[in-house]
N, C-alpha and C positions, 0 to 999 in steps of 0.2 A: 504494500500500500504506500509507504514512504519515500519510494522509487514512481508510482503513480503521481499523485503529490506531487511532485518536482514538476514531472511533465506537466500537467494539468497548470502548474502555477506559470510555467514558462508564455503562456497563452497570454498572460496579461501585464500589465506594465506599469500598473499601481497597489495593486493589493497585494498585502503583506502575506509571506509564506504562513505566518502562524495563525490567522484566519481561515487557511484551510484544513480541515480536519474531516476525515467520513463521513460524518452526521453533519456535514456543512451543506445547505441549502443554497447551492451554485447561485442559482436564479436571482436570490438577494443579496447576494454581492453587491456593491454599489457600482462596480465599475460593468457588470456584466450585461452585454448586448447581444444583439445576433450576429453580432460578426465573430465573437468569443463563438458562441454554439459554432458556428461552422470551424473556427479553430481547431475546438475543441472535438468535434467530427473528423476533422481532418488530423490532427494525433492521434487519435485513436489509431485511424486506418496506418497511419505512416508509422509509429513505434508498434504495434500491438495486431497490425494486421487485420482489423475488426475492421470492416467497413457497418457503420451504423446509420440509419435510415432518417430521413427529417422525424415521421411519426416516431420511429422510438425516441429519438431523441425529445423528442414533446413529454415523453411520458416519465423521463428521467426528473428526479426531483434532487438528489445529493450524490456528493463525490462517490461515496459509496455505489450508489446504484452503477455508476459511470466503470468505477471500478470494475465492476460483477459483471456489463457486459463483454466490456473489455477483457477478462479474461473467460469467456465463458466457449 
């Protein structure tokens, strides 16, 4: 997860690493837009090999979840 984490935080360019944590609710982030989502779609696919869909990605609520598909 901590290796997750890094990637996930590299997407953004204000918020602080220690803000994100599993049970972190991505979406209320302050800095988090749709351009993050598709970022964050697009690590996936390019470290983890997950190519993930707009609809799952809508259903994603925290880091966590993002994790579990990513390695699922």
């Amino acid at each position: 997860m901590e290796e997750f984490i890094k990637n996930f935080y590299e997407v953004f360019d204000e918020t602080d690493i220690e803000q994100l944590k599993p049970e972190t609710h991505f979406r209320n982030l302050e800095e988090w837009s749709s351009l993050h989502g598709l970022a964050t779609m697009n690590m996936i696919e390019q470290v983890y090999g997950k190519k993930i869909s707009v609809e799952e990605m809508r259903t994603m609520m925290t880091i966590q979840d993002l994790y579990n598909i990513a390695h699922s």
